[in-house]
C-alpha positions as a Python dict, from the first residue, in 0.01 Angstrom:
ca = {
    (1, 'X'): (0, 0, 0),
    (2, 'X'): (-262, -144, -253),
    (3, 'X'): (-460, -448, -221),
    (4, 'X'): (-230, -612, -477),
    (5, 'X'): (63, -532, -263),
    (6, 'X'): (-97, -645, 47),
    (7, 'X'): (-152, -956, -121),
    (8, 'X'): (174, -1044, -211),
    (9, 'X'): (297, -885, 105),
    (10, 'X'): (96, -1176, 316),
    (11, 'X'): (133, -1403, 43),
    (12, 'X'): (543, -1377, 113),
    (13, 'X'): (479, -1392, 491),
    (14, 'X'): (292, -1757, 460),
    (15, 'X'): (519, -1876, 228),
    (16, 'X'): (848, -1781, 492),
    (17, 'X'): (632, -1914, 771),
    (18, 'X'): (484, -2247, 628),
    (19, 'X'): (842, -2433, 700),
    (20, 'X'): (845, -2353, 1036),
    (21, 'X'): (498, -2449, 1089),
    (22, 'X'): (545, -2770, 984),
    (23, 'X'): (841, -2820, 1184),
    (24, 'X'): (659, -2756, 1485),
    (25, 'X'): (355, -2939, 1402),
    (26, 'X'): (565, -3285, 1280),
    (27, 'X'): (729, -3228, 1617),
    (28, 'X'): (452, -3234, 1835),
    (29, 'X'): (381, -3575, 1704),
    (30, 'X'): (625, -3765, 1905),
    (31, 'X'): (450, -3567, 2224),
    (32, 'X'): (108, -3699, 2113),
    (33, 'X'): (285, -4054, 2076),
    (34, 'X'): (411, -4079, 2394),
    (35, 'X'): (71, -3972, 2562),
    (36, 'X'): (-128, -4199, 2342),
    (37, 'X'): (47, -4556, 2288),
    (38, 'X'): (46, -4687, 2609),
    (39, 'X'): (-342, -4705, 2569),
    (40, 'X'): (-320, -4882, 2232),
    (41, 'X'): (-83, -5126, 2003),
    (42, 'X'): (116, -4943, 1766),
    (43, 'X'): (-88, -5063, 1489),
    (44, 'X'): (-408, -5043, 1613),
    (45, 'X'): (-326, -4661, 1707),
    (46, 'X'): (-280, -4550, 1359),
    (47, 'X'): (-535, -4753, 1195),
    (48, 'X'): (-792, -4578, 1396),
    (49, 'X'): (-630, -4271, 1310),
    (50, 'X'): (-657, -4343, 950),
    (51, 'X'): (-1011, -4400, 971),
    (52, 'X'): (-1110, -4078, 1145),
    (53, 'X'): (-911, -3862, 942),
    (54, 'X'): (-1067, -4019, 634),
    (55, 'X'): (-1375, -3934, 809),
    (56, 'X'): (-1297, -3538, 789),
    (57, 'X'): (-1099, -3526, 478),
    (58, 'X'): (-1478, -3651, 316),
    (59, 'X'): (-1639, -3409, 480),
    (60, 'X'): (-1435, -3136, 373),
    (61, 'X'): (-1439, -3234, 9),
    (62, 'X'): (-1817, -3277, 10),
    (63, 'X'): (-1845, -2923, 124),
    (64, 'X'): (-1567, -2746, -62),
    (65, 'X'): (-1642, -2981, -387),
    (66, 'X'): (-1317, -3055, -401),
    (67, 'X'): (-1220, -3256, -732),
    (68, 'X'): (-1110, -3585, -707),
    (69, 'X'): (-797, -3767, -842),
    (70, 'X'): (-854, -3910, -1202),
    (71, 'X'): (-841, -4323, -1178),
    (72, 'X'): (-484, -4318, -1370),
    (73, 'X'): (-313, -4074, -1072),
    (74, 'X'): (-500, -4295, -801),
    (75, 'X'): (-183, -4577, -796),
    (76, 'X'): (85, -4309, -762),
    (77, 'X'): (-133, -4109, -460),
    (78, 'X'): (-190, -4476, -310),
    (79, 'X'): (184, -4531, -348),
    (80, 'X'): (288, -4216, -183),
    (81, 'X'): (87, -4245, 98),
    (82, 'X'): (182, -4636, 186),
    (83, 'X'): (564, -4490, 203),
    (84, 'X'): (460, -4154, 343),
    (85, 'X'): (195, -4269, 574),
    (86, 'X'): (182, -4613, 718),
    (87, 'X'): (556, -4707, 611),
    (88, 'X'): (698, -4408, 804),
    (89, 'X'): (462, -4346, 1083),
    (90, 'X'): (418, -4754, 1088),
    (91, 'X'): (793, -4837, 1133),
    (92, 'X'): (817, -4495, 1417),
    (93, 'X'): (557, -4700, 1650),
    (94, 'X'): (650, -4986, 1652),
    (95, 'X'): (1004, -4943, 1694),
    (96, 'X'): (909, -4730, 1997),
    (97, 'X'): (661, -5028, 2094),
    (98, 'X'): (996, -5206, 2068),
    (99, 'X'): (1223, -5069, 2309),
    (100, 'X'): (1335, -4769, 2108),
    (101, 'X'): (1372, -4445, 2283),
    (102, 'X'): (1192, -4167, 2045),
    (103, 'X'): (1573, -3959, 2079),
    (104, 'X'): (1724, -4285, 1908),
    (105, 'X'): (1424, -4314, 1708),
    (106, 'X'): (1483, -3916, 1601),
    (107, 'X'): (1878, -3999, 1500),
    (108, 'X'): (1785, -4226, 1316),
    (109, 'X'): (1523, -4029, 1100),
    (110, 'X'): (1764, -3766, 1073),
    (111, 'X'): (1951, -3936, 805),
    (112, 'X'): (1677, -3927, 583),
    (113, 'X'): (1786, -3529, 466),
    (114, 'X'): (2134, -3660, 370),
    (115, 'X'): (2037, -3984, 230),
    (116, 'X'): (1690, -3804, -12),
    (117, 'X'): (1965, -3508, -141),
    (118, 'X'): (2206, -3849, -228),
    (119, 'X'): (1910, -3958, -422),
    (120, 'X'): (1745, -3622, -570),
    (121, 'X'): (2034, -3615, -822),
    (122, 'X'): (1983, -3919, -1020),
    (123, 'X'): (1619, -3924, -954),
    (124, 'X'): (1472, -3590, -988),
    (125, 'X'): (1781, -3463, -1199),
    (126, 'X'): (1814, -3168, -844),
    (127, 'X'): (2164, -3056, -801),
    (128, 'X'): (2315, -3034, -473),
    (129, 'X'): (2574, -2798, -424),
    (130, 'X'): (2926, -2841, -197),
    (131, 'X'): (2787, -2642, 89),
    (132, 'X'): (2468, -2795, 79),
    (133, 'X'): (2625, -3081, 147),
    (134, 'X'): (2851, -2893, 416),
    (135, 'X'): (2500, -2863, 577),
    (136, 'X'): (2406, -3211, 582),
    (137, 'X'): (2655, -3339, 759),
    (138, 'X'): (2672, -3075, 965),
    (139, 'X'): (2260, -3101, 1038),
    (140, 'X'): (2378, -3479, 1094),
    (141, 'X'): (2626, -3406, 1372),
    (142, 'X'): (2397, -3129, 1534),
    (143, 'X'): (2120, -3414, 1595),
    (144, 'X'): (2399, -3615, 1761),
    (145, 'X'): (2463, -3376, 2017),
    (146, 'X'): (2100, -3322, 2074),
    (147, 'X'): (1999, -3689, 2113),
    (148, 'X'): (2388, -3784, 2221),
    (149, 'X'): (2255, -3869, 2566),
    (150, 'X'): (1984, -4118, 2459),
    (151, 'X'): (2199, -4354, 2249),
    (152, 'X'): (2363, -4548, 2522),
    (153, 'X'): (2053, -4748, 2674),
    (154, 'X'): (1801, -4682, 2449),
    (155, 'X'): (1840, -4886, 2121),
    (156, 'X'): (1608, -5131, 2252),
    (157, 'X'): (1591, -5432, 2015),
    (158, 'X'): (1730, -5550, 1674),
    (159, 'X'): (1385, -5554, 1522),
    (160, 'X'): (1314, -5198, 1706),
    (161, 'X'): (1648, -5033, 1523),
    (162, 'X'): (1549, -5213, 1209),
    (163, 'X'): (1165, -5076, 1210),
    (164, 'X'): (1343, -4725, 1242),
    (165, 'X'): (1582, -4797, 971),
    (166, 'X'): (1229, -4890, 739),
    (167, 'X'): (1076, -4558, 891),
    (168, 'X'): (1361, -4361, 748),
    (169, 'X'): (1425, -4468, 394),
    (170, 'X'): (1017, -4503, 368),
    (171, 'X'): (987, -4143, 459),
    (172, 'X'): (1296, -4042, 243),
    (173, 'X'): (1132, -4227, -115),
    (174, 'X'): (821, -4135, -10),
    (175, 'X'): (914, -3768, -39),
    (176, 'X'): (1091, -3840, -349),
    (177, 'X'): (815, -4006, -514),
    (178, 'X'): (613, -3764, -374),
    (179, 'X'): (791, -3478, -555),
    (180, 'X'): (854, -3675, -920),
    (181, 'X'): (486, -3853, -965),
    (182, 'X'): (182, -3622, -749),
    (183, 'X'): (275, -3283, -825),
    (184, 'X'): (-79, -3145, -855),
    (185, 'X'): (-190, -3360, -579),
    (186, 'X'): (-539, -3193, -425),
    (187, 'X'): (-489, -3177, -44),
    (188, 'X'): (-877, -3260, -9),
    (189, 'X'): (-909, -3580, -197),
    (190, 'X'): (-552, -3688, -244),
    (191, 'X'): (-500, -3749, 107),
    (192, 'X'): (-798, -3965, 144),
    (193, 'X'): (-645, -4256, -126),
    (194, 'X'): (-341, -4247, 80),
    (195, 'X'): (-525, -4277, 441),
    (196, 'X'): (-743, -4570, 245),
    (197, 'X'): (-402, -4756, 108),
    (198, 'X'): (-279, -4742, 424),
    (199, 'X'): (-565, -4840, 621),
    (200, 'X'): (-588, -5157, 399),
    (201, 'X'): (-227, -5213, 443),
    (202, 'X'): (-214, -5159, 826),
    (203, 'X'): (-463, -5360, 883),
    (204, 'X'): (-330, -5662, 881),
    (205, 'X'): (-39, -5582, 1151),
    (206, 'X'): (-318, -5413, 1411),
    (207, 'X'): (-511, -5767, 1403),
    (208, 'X'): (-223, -6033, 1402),
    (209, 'X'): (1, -5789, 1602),
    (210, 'X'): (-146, -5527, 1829),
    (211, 'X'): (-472, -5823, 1866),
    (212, 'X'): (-664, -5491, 1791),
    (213, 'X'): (-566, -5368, 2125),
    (214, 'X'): (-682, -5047, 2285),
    (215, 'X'): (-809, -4867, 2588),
    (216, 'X'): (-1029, -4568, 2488),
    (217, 'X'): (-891, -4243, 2781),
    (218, 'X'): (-852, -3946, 2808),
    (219, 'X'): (-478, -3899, 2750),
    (220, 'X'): (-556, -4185, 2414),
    (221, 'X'): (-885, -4003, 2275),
    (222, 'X'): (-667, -3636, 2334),
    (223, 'X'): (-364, -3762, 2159),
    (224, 'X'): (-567, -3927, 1853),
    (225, 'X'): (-724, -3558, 1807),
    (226, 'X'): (-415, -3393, 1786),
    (227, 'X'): (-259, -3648, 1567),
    (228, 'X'): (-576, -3664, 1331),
    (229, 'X'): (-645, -3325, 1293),
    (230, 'X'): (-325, -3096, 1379),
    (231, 'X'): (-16, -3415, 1208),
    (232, 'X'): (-264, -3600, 955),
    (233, 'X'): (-389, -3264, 789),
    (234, 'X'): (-225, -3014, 909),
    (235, 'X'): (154, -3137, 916),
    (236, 'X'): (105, -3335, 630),
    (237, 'X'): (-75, -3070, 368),
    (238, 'X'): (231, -2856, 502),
    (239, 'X'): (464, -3106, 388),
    (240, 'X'): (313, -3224, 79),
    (241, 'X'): (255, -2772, -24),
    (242, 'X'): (626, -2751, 59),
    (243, 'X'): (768, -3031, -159),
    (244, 'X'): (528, -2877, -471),
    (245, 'X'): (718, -2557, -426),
    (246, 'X'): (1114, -2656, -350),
    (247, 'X'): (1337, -2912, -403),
    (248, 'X'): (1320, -3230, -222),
    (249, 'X'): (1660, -3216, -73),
    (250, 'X'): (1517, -2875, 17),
    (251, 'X'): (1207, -2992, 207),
    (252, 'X'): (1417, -3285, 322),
    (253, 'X'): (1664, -3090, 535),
    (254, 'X'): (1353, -2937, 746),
    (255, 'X'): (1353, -3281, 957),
    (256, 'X'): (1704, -3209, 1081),
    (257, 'X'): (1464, -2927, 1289),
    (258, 'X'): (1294, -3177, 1433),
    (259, 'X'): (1445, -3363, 1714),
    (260, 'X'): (1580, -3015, 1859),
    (261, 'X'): (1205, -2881, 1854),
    (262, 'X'): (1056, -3218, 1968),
    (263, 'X'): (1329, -3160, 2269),
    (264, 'X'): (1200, -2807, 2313),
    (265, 'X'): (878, -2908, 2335),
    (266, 'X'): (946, -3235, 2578),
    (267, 'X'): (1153, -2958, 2809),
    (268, 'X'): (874, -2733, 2834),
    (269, 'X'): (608, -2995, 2903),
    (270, 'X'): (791, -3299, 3067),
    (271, 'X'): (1089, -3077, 3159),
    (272, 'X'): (1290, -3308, 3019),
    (273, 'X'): (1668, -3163, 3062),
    (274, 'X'): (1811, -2943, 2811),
    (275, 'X'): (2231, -2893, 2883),
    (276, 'X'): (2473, -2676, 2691),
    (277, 'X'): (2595, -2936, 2443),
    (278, 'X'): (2201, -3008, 2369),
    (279, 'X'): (2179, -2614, 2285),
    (280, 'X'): (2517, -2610, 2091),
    (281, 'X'): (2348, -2905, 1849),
    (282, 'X'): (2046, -2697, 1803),
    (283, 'X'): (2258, -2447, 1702),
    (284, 'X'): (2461, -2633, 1473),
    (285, 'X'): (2098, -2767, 1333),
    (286, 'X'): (1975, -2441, 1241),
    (287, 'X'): (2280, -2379, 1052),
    (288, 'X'): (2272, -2664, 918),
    (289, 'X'): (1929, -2602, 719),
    (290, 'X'): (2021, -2228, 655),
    (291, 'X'): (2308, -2382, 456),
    (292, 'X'): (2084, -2634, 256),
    (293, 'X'): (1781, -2427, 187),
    (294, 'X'): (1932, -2033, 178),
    (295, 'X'): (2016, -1986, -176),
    (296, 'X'): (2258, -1681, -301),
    (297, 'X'): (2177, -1483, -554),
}
């Protein structure tokens, strides 16, 4: 094999793997989440979070001299980022800081695939097809079965659902916007306008709010590590590579994935309880995203 086809030949293997590396990653969030917020206001938790990974992102642009965004792109980056960043992770926490169990939480954000591939048509001119659709609402019922046993206690407040409700269609035109306005976004110096928007942004709701609460542990500095470097880099230059390269309904129908793996995860390190009909949705998920993103030739 020659060095050109060894190239391609690992080039092909990143590009098959980077979807289910960012599936895992996003999913370890909620783990983080639950080990961190009981030592800090919802709020409060992500502001520090945008501060520190500000913190590296400079660093790593001062060393790899990464180029910065030109002042016209800055509004669009900022933009992407508020819905991206603090509306959807801002609107998760606090509607678990509200009552909301993270499997309600998880249904909730699974509409988001079937509600960005309603939009993609009209917006970004994408076409989805019948079975893609088949998969949708198939991914849709698949969560159900997977979170089925957490929706009868766990809605927790109005303002809780609502805040979940935000999260969701914040995430869903944030990837939209993401895809139609920043599509040569650098993942050294983009990132750092949207951290900085939403820092600014956030700030207000970890003072009047949270009353800047927080309680610096061990379980609280471990889970701000993992969500600063591994979610706030890592899961986020994932998602922001694999919306440059697909469509967005595409990309979208990943986060079906995610409340089965976050379960996988919580089983394995809570053992939380995993039962047949829990299984059978996962199943149904990963069909459900083989039918969206598989295309025939």
């Amino acid at each position: 094999m020659s060095d050109r086809q060894g190239k391609a030949a690992s080039g092909g293997f990143l590009t098959a793997a980077l979807p289910i590396v960012f599936v895992v990653l996003w999913s370890t969030g909620f783990v983080a989440g639950k080990f961190g917020m009981p030592h800090a206001g919802p709020f409060m938790f992500l502001e520090i979070r945008y501060a520190f990974v500000v913190a590296i992102l400079m660093a790593i642009a001062f060393v790899t001299s990464a180029p910065w965004p030109r002042l016209k792109e800055v509004p669009a980056i900022a933009i992407a980022g508020l819905l991206v960043q603090a509306g959807y992770l801002g609107g998760v926490f606090a509607s678990l800081s509200y009552g909301v169990e993270a499997g309600v939480a998880a249904l909730i954000a699974g509409l988001q695939p079937v509600l960005t591939a309603a939009l993609a048509g009209p917006l970004l001119g994408e076409k989805v097809t019948a079975k893609q659709w088949g998969g949708l609402v198939l991914g849709v019922a698949g969560i159900v079965l997977v979170v089925r046993t957490k929706l009868g206690f766990g809605l927790g407040t109005p303002v809780g659902v609502g805040c979940a409700v935000f999260a969701m269609l914040s995430l869903t035109f944030g990837t939209l916007w993401q895809k139609r306005k920043c599509p040569t976004l650098d993942l050294r110096t983009g990132p750092i306008v949207q951290y900085v928007a939403s820092f600014v942004v956030t700030a207000p709701f970890a003072w009047f709010h949270d009353r800047l609460r927080v309680e610096w542990t061990l379980d609280f500095a471990l889970a701000l590590f993992w969500l600063c470097v591994v979610l706030s880099i890592g899961a986020i230059s994932a998602m922001f590579v694999l919306i440059r390269r697909g469509k967005a309904s595409e990309v979208a129908s990943l986060f079906f994935l995610v409340p089965p793996t976050t379960a996988v995860i919580a089983w394995a390190l809570f053992n939380e309880r995993l039962d047949p009909l829990s299984l059978a949705g996962m199943a149904l998920v990963v069909v459900a995203v083989a039918m969206v993103t598989v295309r025939l030739k």
